[in-house]
N, C-alpha and C positions, 0 to 999 in steps of 0.2 A: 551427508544428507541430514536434516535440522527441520523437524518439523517440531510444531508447534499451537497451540490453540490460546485465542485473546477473545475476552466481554469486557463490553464498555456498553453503559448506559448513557444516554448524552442526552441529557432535560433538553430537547427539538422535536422539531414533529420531520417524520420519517423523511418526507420529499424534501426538504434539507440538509439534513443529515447526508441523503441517498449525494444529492449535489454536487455537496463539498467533497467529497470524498472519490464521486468518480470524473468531478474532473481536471482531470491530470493537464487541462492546459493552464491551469492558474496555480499549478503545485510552486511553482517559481516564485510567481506574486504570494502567494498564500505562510508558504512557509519554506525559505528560501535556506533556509540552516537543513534543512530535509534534502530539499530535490535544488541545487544551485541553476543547474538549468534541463529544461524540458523542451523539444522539437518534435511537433507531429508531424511524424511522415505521412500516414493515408488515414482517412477515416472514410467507411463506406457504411450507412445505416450507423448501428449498434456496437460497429468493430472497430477498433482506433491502432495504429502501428506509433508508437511512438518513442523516441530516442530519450534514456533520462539518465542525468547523473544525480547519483541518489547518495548519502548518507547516512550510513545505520550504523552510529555508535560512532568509534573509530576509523570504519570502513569505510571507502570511496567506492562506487560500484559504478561504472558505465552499463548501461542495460539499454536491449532493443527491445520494448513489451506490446503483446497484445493485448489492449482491453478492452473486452465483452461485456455489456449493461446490460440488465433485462431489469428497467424502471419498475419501481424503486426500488427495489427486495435483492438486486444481486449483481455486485462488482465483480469478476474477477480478471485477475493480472496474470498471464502467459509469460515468462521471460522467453524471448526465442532467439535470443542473440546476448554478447555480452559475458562479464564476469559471475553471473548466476543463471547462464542458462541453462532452462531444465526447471526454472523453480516456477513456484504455481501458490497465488497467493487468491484466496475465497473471504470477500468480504460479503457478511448477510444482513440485511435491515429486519429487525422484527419491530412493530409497534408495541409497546407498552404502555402502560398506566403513567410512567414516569415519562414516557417521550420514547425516544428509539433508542433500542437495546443492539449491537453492532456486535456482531459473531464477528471473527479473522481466525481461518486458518491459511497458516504458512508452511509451505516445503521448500525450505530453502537450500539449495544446489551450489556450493563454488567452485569456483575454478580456479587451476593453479596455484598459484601462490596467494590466494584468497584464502585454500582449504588451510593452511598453517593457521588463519584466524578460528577457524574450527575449534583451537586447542581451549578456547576461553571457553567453551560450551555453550550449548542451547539457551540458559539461563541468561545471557548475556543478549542473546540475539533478542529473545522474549523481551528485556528489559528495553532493549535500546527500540522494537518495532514499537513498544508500548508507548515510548516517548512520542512517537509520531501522532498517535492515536489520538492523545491528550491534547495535543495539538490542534488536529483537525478539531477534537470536540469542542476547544475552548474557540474557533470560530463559531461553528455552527452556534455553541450557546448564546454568541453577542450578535 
């Protein structure tokens, strides 16, 4: 287990910011070095099941996730299936002076022969979600 806590301020006004970020059907289109492909299996309301392969760093992760929005102030990602299942990622929108400030915590869970990746440390995963992060913001910013 690998938890972790990320802040990023992104010069956007929050319901942009909130956007881009929750949604996972243009993670493809958006930033495709991240998520190479994404398949939504159900979305009902606020709730979305969707199938993603993700890269974090080094790592390939097949993942079935749930995600739950509560507009604009709060993403969060369920893994319920997949090579991190069990993990639980809280993304938070606050408004600031500077535009929106983006709380992430991560509990990140592997499996199998994922866990041997473990050995590089927290620090590594920190580093490599944070790339993503930068990402997302250097949309929202343009």
């Amino acid at each position: 287990m690998t938890k972790f806590s990320l802040e990023k301020i992104v010069n956007a006004k929050r319901e942009i910011v909130f956007e881009i970020l929750s949604n996972y059907d243009n993670y493809q289109k958006l930033i495709p070095q991240h998520f190479p492909s994404v398949r939504v299996r159900s979305v009902r309301g606020n709730i979305s099941v969707v199938e993603e392969h993700m890269i974090l760093g080094d790592l390939e992760l097949l993942i079935m996730a749930k995600h739950v929005t509560t507009e604009p102030v709060l993403h969060e990602i369920f893994i319920i299936g997949g090579d991190a299942k069990g993990s639980y990622i809280k993304q938070q929108f606050i408004t600031v002076s500077e535009g929106t400030k983006i709380v992430v915590d991560v509990d990140l869970k592997l499996k199998g022969k994922m866990k041997i990746s473990k050995m590089f440390g927290k620090n590594k995963f920190k580093h490599d979600y944070s790339k993503i992060l930068d990402d997302f913001a250097k949309i929202a910013e343009n």
